[in-house]
gemmi code that builds the backbone of each chain (N, CA, C; Angstrom):
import gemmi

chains = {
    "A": [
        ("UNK", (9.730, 44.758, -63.573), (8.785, 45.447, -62.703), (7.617, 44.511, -62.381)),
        ("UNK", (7.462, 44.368, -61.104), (6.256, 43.895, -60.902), (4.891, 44.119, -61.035)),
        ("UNK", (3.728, 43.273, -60.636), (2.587, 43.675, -61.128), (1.940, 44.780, -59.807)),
        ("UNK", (2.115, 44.562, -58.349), (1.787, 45.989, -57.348), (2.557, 47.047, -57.767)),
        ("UNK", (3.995, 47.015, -58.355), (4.468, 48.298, -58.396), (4.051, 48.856, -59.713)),
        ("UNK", (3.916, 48.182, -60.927), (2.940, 49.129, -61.779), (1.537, 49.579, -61.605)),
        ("UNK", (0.965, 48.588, -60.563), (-0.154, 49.237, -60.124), (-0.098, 50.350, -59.416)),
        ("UNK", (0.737, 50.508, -58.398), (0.788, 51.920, -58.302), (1.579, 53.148, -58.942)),
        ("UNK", (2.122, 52.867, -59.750), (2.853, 54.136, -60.687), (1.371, 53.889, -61.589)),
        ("UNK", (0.751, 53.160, -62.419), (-0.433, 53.571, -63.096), (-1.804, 54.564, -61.840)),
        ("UNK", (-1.958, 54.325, -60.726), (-2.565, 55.434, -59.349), (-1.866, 56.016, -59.625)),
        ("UNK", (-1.043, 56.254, -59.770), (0.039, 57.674, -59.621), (0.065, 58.917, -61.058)),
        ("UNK", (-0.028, 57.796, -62.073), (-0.665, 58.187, -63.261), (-1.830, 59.077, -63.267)),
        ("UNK", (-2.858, 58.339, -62.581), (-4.080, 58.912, -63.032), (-4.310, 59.452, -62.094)),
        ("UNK", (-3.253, 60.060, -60.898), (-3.753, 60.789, -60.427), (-4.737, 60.027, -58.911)),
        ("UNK", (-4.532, 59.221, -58.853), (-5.692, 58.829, -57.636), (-4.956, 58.757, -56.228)),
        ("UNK", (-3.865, 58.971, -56.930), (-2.555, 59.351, -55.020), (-1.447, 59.669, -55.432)),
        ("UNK", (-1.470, 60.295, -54.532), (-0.146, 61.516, -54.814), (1.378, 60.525, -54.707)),
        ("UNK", (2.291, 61.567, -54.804), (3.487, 61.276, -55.279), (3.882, 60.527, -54.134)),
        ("UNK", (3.783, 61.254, -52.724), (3.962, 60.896, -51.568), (3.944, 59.029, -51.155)),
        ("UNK", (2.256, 59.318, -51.427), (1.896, 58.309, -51.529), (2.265, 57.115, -51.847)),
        ("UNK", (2.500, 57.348, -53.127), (3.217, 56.342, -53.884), (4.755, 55.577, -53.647)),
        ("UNK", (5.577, 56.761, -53.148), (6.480, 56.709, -52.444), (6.462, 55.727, -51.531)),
        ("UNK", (5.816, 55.488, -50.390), (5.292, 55.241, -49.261), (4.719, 53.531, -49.643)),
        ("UNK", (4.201, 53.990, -50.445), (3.334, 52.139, -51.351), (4.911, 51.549, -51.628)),
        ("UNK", (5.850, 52.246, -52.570), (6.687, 51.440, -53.210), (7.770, 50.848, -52.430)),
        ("UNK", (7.978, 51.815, -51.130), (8.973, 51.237, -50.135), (8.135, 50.124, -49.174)),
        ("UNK", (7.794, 50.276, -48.977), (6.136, 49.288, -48.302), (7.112, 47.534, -49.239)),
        ("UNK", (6.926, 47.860, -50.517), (6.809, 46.550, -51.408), (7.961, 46.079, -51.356)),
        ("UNK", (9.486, 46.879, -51.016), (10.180, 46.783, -51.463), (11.305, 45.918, -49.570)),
        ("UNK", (10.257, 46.306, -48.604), (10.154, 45.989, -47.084), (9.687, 44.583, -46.917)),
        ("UNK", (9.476, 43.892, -48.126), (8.474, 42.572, -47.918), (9.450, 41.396, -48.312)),
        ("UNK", (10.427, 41.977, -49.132), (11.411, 40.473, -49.192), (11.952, 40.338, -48.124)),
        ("UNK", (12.256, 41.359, -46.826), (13.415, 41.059, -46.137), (12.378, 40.659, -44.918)),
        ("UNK", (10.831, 40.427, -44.795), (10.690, 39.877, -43.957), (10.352, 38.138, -44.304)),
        ("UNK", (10.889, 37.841, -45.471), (10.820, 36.423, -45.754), (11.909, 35.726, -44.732)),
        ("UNK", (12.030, 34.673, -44.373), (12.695, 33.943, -43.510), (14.170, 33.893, -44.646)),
        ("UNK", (15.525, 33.558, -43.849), (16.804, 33.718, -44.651), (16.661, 32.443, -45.551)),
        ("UNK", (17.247, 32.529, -46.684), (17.434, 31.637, -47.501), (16.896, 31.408, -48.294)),
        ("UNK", (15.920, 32.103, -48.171), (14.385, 31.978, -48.776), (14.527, 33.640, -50.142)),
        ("UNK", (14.294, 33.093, -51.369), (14.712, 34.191, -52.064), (13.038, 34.553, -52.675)),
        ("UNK", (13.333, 35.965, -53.070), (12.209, 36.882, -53.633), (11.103, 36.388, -54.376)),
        ("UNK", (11.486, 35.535, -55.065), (10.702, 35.161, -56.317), (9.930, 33.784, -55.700)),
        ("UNK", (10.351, 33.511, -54.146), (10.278, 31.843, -53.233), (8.707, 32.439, -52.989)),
        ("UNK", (7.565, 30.877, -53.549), (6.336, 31.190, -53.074), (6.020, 30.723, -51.526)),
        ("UNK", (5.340, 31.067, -50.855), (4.811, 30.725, -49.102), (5.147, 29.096, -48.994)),
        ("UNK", (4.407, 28.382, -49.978), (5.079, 27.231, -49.694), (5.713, 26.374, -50.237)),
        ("UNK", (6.637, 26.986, -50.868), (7.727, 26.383, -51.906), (8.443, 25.575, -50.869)),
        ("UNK", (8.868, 24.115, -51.432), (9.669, 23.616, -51.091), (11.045, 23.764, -51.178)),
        ("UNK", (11.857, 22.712, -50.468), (12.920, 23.118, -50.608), (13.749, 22.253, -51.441)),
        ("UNK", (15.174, 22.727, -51.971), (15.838, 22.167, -53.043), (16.586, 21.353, -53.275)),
        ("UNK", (17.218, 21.856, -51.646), (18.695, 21.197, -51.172), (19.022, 21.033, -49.799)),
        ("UNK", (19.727, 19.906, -49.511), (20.114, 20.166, -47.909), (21.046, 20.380, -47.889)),
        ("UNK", (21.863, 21.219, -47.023), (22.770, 21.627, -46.654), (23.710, 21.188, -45.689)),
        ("UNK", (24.700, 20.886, -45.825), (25.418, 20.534, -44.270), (26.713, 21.301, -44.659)),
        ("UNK", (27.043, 22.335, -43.568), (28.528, 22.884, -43.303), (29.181, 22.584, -42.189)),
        ("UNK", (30.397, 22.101, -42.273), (31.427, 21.963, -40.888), (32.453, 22.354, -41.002)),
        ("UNK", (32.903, 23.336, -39.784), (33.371, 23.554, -39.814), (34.665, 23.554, -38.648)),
        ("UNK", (35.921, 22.777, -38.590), (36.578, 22.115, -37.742), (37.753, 23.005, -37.411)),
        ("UNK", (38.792, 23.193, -36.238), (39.828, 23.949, -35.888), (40.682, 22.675, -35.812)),
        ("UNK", (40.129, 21.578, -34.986), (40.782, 20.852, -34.668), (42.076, 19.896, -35.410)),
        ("UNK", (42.883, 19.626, -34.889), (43.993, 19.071, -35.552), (44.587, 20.201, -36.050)),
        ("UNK", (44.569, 21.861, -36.251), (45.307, 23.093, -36.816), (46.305, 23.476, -36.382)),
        ("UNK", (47.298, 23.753, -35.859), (48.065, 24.887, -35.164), (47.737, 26.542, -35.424)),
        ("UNK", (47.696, 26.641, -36.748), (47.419, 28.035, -37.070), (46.727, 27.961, -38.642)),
        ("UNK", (46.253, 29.101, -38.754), (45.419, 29.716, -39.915), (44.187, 28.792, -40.095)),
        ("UNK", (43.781, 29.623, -41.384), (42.511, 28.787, -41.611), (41.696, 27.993, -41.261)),
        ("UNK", (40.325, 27.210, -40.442), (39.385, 26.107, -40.042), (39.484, 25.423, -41.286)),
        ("UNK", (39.406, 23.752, -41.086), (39.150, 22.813, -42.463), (37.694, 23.213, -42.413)),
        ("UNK", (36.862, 23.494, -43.684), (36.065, 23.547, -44.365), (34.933, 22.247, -44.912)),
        ("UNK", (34.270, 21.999, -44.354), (33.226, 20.638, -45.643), (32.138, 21.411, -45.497)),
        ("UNK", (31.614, 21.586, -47.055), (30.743, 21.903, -47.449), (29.779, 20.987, -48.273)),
        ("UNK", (28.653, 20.142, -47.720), (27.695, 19.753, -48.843), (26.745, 19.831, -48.925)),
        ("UNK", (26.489, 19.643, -49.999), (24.816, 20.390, -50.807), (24.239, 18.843, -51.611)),
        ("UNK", (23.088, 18.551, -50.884), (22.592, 17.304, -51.607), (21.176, 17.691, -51.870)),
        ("UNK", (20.501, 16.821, -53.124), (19.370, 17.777, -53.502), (18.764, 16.544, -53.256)),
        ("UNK", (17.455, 17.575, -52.401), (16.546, 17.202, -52.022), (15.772, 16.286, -52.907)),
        ("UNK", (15.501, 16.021, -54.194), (15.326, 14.926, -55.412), (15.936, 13.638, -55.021)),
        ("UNK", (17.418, 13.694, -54.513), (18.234, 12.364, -54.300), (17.324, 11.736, -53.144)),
        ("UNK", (17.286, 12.819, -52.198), (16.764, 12.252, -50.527), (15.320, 11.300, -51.527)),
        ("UNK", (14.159, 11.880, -52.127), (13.546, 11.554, -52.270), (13.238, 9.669, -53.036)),
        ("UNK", (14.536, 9.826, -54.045), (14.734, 8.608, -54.364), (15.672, 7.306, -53.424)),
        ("UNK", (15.954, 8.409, -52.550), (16.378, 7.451, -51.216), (15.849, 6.547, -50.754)),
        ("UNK", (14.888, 7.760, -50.551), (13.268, 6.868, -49.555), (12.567, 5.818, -50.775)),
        ("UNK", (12.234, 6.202, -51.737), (11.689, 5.123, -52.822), (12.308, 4.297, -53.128)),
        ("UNK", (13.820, 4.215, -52.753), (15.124, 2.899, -52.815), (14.857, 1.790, -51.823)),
        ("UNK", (14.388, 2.949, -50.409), (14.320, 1.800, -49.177), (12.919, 1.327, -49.556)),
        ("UNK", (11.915, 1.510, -50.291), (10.890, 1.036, -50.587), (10.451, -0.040, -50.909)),
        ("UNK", (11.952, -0.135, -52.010), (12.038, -1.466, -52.648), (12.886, -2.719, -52.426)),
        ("UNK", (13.344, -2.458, -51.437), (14.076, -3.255, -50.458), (13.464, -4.338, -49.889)),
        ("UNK", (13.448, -5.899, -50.311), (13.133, -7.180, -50.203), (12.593, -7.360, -48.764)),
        ("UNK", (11.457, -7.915, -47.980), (11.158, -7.128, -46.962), (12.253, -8.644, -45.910)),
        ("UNK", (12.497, -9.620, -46.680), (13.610, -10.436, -46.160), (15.325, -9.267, -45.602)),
        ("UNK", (15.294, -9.008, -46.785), (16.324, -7.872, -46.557), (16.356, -6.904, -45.477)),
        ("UNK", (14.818, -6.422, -45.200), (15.066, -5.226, -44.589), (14.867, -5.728, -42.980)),
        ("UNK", (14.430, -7.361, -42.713), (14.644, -7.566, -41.744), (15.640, -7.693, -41.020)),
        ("UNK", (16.706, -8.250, -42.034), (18.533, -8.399, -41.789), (19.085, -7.077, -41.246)),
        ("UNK", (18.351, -5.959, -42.377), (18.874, -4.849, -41.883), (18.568, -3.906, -40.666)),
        ("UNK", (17.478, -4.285, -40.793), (17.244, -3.788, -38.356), (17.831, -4.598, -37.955)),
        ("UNK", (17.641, -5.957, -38.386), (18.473, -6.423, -36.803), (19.465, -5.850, -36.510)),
        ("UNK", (20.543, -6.038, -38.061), (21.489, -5.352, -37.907), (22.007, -4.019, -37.048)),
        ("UNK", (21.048, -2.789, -37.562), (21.053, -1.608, -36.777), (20.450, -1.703, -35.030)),
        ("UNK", (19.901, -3.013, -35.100), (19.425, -2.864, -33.590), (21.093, -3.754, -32.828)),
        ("UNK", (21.148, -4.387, -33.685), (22.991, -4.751, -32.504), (23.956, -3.754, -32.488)),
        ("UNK", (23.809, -2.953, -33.370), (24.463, -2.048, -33.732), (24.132, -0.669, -32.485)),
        ("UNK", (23.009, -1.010, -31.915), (22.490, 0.206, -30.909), (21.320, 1.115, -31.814)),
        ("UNK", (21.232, 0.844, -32.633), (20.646, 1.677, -33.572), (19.038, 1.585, -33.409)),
        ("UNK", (18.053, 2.033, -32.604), (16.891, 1.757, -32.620), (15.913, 2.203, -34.096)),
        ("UNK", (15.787, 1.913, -35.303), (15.794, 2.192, -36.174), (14.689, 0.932, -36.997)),
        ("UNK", (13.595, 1.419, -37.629), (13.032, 0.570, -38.806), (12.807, 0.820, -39.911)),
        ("UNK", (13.471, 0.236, -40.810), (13.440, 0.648, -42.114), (11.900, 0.467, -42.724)),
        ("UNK", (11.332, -0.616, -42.038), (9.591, -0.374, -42.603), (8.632, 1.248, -42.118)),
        ("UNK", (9.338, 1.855, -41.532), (8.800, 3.285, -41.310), (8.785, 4.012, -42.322)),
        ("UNK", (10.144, 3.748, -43.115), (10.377, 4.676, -44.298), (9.253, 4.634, -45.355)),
        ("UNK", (7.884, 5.261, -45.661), (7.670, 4.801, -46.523), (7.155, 6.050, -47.261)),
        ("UNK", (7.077, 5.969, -48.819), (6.924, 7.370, -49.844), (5.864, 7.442, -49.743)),
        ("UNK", (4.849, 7.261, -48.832), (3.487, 7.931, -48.644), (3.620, 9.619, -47.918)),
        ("UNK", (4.801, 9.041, -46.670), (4.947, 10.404, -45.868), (6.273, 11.028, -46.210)),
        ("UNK", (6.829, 10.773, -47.332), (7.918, 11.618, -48.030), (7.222, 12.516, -48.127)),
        ("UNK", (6.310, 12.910, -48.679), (6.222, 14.365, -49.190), (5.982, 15.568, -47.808)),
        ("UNK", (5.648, 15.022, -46.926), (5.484, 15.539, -45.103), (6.720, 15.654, -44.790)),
        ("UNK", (7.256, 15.201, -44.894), (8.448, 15.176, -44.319), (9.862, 16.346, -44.635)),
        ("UNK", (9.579, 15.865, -46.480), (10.117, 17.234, -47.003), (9.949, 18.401, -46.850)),
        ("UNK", (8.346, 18.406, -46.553), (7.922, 19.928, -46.376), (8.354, 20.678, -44.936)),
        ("UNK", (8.264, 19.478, -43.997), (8.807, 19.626, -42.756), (10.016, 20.131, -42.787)),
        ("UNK", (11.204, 19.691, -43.473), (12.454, 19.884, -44.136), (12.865, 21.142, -43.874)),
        ("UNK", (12.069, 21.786, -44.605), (11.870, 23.004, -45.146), (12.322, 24.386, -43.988)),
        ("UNK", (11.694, 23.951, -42.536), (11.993, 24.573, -40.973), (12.397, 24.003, -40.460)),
        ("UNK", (13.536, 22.868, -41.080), (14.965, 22.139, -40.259), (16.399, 23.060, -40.124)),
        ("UNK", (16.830, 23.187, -39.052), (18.174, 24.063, -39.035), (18.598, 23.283, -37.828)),
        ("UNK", (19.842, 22.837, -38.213), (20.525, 22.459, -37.014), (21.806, 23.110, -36.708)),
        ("UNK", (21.934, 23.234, -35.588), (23.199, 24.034, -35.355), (23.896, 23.674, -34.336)),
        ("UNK", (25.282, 23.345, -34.394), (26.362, 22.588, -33.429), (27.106, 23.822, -33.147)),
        ("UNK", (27.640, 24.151, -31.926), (28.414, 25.203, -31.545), (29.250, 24.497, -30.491)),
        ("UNK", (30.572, 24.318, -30.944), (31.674, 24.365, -29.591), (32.872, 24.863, -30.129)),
        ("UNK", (33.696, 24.552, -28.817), (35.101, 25.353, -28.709), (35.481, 25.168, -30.293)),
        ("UNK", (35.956, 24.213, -30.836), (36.440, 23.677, -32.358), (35.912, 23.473, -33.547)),
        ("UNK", (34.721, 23.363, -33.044), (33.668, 22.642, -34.164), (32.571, 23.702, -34.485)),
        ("UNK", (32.204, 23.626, -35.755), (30.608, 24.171, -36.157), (30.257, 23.122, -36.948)),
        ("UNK", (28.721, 22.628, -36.846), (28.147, 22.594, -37.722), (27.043, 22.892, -38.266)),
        ("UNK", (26.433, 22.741, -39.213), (25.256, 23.666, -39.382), (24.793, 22.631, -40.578)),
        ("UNK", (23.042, 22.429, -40.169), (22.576, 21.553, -40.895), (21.565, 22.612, -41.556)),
        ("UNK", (21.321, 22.311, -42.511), (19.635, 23.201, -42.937), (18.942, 23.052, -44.698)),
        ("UNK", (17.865, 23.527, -44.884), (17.675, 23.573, -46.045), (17.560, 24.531, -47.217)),
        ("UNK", (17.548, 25.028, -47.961), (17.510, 26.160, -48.907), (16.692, 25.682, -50.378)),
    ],
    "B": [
        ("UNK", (33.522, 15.655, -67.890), (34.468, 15.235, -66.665), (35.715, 16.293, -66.436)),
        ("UNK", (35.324, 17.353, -65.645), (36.789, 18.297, -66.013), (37.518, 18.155, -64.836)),
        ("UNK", (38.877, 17.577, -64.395), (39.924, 17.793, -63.315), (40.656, 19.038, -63.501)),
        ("UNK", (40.812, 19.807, -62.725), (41.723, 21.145, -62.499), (42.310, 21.526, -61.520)),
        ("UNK", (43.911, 21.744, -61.726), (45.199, 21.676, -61.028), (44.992, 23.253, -61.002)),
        ("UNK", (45.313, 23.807, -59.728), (45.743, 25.425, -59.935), (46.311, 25.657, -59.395)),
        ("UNK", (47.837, 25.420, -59.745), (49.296, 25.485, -59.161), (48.945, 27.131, -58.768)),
        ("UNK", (48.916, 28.169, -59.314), (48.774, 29.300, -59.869), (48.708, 30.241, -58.489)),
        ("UNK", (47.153, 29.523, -58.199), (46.336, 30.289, -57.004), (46.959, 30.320, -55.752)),
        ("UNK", (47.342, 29.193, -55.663), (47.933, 28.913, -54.410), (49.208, 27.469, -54.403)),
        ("UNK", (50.305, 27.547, -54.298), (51.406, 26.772, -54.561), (51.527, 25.602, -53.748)),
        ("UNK", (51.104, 26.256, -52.441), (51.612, 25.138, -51.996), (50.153, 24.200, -51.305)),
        ("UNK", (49.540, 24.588, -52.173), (48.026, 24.360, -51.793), (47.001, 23.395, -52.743)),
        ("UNK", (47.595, 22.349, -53.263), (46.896, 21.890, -54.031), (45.386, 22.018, -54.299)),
        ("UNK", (44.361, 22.531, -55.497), (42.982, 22.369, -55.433), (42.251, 21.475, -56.874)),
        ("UNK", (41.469, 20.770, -56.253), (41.036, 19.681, -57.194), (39.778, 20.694, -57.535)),
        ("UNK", (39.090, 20.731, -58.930), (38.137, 20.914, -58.928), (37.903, 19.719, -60.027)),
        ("UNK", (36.135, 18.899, -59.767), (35.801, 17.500, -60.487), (34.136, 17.632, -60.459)),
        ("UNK", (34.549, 18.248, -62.182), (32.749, 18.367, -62.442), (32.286, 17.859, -63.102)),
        ("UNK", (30.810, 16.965, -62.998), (30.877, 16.158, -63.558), (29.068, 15.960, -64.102)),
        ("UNK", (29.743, 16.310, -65.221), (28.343, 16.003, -65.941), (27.470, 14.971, -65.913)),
        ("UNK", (26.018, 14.943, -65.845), (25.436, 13.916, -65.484), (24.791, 13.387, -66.995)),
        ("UNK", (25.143, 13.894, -68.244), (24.367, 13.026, -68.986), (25.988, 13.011, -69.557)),
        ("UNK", (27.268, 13.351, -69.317), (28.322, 12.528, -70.144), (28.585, 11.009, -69.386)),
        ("UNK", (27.864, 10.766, -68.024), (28.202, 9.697, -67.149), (27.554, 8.515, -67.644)),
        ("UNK", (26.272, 9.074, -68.158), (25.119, 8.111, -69.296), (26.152, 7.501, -70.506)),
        ("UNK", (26.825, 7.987, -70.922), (27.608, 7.541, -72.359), (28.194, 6.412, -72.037)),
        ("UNK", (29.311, 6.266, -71.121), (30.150, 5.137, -70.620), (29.259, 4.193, -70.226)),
        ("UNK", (28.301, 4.662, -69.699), (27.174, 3.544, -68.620), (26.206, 2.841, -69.304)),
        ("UNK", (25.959, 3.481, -70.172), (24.767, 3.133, -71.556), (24.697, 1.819, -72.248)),
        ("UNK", (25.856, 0.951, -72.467), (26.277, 0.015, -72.821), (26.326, -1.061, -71.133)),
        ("UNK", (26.809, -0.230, -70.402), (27.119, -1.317, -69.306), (25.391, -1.891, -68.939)),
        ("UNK", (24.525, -0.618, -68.944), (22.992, -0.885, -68.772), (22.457, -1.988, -68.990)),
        ("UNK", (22.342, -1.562, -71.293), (21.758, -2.538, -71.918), (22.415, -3.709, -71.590)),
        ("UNK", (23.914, -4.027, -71.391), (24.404, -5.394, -70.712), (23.699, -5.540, -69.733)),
        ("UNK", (23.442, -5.102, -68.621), (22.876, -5.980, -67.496), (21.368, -5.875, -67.590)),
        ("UNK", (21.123, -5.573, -68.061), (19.006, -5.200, -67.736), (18.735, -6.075, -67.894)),
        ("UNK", (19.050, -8.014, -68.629), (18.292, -8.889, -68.127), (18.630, -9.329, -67.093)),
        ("UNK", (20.261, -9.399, -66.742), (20.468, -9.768, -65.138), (19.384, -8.913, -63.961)),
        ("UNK", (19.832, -8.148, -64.274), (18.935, -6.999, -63.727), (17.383, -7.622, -63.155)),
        ("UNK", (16.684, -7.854, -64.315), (15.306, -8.084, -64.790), (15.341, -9.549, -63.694)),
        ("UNK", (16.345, -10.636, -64.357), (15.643, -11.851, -63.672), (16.077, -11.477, -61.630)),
        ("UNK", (17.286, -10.590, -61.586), (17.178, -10.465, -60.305), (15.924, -9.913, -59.540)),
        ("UNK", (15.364, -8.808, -60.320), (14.006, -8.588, -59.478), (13.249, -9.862, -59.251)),
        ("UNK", (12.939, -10.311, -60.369), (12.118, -11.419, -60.189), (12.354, -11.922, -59.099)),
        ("UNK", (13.830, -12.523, -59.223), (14.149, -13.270, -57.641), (13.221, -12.978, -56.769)),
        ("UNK", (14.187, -11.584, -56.253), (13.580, -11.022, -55.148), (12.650, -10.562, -54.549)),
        ("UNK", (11.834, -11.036, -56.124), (10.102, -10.716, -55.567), (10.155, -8.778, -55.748)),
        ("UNK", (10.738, -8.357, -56.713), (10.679, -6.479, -56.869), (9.925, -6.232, -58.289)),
        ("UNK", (9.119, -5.218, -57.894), (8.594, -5.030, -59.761), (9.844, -4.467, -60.213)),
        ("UNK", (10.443, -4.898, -61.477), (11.776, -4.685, -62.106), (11.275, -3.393, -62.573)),
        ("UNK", (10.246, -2.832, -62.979), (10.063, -1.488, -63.534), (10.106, -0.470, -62.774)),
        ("UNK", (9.522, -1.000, -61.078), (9.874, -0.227, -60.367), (10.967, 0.211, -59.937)),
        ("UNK", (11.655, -1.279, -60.189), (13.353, -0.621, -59.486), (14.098, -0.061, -60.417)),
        ("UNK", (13.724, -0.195, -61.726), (14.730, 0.732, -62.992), (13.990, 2.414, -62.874)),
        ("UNK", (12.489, 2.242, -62.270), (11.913, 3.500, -62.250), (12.993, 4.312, -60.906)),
        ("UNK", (13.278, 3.769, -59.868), (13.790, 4.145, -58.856), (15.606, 4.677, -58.916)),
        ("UNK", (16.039, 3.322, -59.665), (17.538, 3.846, -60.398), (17.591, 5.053, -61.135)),
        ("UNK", (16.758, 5.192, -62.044), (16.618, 6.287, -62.738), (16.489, 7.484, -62.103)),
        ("UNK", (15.545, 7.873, -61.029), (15.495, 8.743, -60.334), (16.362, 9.326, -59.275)),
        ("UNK", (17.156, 8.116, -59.046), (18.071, 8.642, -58.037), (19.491, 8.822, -58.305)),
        ("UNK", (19.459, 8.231, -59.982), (20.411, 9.031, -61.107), (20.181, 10.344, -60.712)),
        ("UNK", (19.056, 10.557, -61.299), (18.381, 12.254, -61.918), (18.836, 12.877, -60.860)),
        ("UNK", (18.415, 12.208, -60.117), (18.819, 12.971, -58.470), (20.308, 13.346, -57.740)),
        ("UNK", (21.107, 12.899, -58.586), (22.424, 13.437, -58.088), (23.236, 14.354, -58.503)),
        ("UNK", (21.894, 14.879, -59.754), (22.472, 16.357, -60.681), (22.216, 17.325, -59.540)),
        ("UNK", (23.215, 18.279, -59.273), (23.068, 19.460, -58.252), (23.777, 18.859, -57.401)),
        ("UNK", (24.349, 17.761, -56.643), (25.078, 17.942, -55.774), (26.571, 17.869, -55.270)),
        ("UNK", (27.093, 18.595, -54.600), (28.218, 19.095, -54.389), (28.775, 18.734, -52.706)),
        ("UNK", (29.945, 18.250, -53.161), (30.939, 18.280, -51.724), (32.323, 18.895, -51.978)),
        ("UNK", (32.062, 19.720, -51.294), (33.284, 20.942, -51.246), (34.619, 20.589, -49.919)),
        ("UNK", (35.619, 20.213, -49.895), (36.337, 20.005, -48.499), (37.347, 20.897, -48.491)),
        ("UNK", (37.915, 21.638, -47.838), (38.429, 23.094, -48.321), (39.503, 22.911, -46.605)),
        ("UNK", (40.706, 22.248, -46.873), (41.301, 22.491, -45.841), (42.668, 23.014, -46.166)),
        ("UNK", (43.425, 23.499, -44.882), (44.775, 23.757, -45.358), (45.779, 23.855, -46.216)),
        ("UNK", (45.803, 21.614, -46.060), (46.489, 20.920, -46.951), (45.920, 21.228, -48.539)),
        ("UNK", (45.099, 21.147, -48.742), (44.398, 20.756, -49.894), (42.882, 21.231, -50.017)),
        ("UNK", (42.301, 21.625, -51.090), (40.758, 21.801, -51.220), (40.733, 21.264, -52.601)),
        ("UNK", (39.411, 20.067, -52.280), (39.039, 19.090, -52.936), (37.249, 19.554, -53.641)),
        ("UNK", (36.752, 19.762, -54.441), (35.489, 19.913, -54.678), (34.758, 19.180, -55.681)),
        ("UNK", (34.009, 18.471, -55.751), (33.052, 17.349, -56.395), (31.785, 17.911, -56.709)),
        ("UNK", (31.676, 18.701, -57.904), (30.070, 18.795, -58.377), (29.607, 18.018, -59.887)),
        ("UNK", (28.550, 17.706, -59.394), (27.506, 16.663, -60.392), (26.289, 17.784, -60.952)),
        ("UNK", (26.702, 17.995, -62.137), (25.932, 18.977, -62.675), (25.169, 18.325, -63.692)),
    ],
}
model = gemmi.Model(1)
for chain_id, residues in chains.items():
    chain = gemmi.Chain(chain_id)
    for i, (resn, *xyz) in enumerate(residues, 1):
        res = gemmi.Residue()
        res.name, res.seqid = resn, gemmi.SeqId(i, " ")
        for name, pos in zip(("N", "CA", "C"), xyz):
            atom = gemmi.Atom()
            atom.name, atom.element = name, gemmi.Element(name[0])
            atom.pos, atom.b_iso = gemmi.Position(*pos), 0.0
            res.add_atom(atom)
        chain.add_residue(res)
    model.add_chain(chain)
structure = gemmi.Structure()
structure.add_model(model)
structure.setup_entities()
């Protein structure tokens, strides 16, 4: 039991609002998880981060019949973080090899952007990422929880 | 490290399940460690890396691969990989 809903069964106790009332308070409390955003569970504070990223796909293609192939993964948000503190430490000789690389590659990309000052922004940002792919064959669905 | 066959569920459907503990992965590795941590050590140097930082960073992105899961769940076969 929580601490509003014994507060109002103790009002209800002593009498300072009626039964009705109380009624009315306890469905009230009980109306407040489901306007939390999905994924987001009861006990989740306003700005709790998030845990895990999510990626589901889901493919028809290549089937004749039954079932979509399935990939499901769940990577925790901890790994991403030591990601970014990996590319951190990356020889800055190294990380020049490695744009160039991604820039012949088409890849407009700098690995000196990455840096664990704005990890923690980023994660939080995370947090109201949902991506969603819709066609004839394919789903996918990116997001966090 | 548990592999599991479940002829049972489905026959003609092979399913892997591969879970995998993250401090039984430490046991095997534990020895390979203390072997390399001076290679290790003089390679930072090389490269100009604080070596504490980068064992601080290995470590974490160990820690960091407890919880995650890839599930592939097709027709032929469903394959699932969790690091617990």
């Amino acid at each position: 039991m929580n601490d509003n809903r014994r507060q109002i069964l103790d009002m209800l106790a002593a009498g300072q609002i009626s039964s009705e009332q109380a009624d009315r308070l306890i469905a009230a409390l009980e109306k407040e998880p489901s306007a939390a955003p999905p994924g987001a569970s009861a006990e989740a504070q306003p700005g709790a981060q998030p845990k895990y990223l999510r990626v589901v796909v889901e493919s028809e293609e290549g089937h004749h019949a039954g079932s979509p192939a399935k990939v499901n993964v769940r990577v925790p948000i901890q790994l991403l973080r030591a990601g970014v503190q990996l590319a951190g430490i990356i020889p800055p000789q190294a990380r020049t090899r490695v744009n160039a690389a991604l820039h012949e590659k088409g890849i407009e990309f700098d690995l000196n952007q990455i840096k664990p000052e704005n990890l923690e922004e980023l994660i939080y940002q995370l947090k109201d990422l949902t991506v969603d792919i819709d066609d004839a064959n394919n789903k996918v669905r990116v997001f966090c929880e | 490290m548990t592999h599991r066959h479940h002829p049972a569920a489905a026959p003609a459907r092979p399913r892997f399940l591969l879970r995998i503990p993250i401090l039984l992965l430490w046991v095997p590795l534990l020895p390979l460690v203390l072997l390399l941590a001076p290679l290790v050590f003089v390679a930072c140097l090389v490269m100009r890396v604080n070596p504490f930082r980068g064992v601080a960073v290995f470590w974490q992105f160990f820690s960091g691969l407890q919880g995650l899961r890839v599930a592939v769940d097709d027709p032929g076969a469903a394959v699932s990989i969790r690091i617990s």
